[in-house]
C-alpha positions as CSV (number, residue, x, y, z in Angstrom):
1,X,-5.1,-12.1,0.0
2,X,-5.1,-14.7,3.0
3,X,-5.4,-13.7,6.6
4,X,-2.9,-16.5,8.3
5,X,-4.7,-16.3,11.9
6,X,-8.4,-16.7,10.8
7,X,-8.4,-18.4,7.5
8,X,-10.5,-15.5,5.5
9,X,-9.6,-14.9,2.3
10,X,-10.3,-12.9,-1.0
11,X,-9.1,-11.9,-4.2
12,X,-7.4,-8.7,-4.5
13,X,-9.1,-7.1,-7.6
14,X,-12.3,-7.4,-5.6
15,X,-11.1,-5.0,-2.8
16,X,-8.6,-3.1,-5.1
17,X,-9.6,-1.4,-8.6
18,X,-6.2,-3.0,-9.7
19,X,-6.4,-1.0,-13.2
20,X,-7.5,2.7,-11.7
21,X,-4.2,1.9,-9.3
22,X,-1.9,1.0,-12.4
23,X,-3.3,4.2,-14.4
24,X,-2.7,6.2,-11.1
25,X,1.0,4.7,-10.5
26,X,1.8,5.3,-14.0
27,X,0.9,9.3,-14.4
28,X,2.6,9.7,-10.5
29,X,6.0,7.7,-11.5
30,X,5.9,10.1,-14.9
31,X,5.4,13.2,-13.4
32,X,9.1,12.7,-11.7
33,X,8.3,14.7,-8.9
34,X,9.9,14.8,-5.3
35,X,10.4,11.3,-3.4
36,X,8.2,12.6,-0.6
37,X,5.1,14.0,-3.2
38,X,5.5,10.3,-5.2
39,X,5.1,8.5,-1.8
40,X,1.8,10.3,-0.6
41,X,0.7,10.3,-4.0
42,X,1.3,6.6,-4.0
43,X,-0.6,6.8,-0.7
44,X,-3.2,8.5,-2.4
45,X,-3.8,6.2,-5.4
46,X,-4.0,3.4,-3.2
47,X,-6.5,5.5,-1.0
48,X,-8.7,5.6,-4.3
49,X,-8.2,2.3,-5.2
50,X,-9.3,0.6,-2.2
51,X,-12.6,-0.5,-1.9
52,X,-13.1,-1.3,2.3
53,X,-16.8,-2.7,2.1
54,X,-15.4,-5.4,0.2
55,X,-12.3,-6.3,1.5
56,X,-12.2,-9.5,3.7
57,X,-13.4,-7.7,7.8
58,X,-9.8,-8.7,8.8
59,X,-8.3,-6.5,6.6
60,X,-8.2,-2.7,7.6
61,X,-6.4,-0.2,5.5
62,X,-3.5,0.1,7.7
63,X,-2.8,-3.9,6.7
64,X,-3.2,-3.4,3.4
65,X,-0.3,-0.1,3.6
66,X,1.8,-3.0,5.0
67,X,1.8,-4.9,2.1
68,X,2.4,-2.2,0.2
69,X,5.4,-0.6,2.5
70,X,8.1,-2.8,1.2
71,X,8.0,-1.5,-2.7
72,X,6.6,2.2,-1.5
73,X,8.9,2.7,1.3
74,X,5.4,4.8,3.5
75,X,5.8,6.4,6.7
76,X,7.1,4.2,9.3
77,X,4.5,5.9,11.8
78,X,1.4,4.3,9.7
79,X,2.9,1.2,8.9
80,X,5.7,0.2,11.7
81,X,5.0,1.3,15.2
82,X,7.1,-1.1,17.6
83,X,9.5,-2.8,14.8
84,X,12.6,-0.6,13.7
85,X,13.4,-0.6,10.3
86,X,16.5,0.9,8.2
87,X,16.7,2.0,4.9
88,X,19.0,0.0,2.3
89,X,17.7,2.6,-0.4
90,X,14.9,4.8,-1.3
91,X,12.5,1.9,-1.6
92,X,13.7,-1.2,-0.3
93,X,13.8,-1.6,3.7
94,X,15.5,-4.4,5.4
């Protein structure tokens, strides 16, 4: 992962217990439960997964929900607070 302003950098499995979040994804997707449980619980498993005291300083949790936003389809109050957004489908945004 690569901050564009300030040049810092870092590998995502160092910030992110990549297979804990995979196990996690896995036994929320399979459980086939409501659209609005899956997405906290998505928000959840990527709660556990992250790993903030090693994660590059410019990167804060909120950022990180970003990236994440376009598959997940989280709350636009954590993730977009000026831009508007509109749902194509129940997770892809435009």
């Amino acid at each position: 992962m690569i901050n564009k302003e300030t040049k810092e950098w870092a590998p995502v499995p160092r910030f992110l217990d990549v297979p804990q979040l995979v196990k996690d994804v896995t036994a929320i997707t399979d459980a086939a439960r409501s659209t609005k449980f899956t997405k906290m619980m998505m928000g959840l498993a990527l709660l556990k997964a992250y790993k903030p005291f090693q994660a590059p300083k410019s990167l804060a949790l909120v950022d990180l929900w970003r990236k994440f936003d376009k598959s997940w389809d989280f709350p636009r109050t954590l993730t977009r607070s000026t831009e508007q957004s509109t749902a194509i489908g129940p997770l892809t945004t435009r």
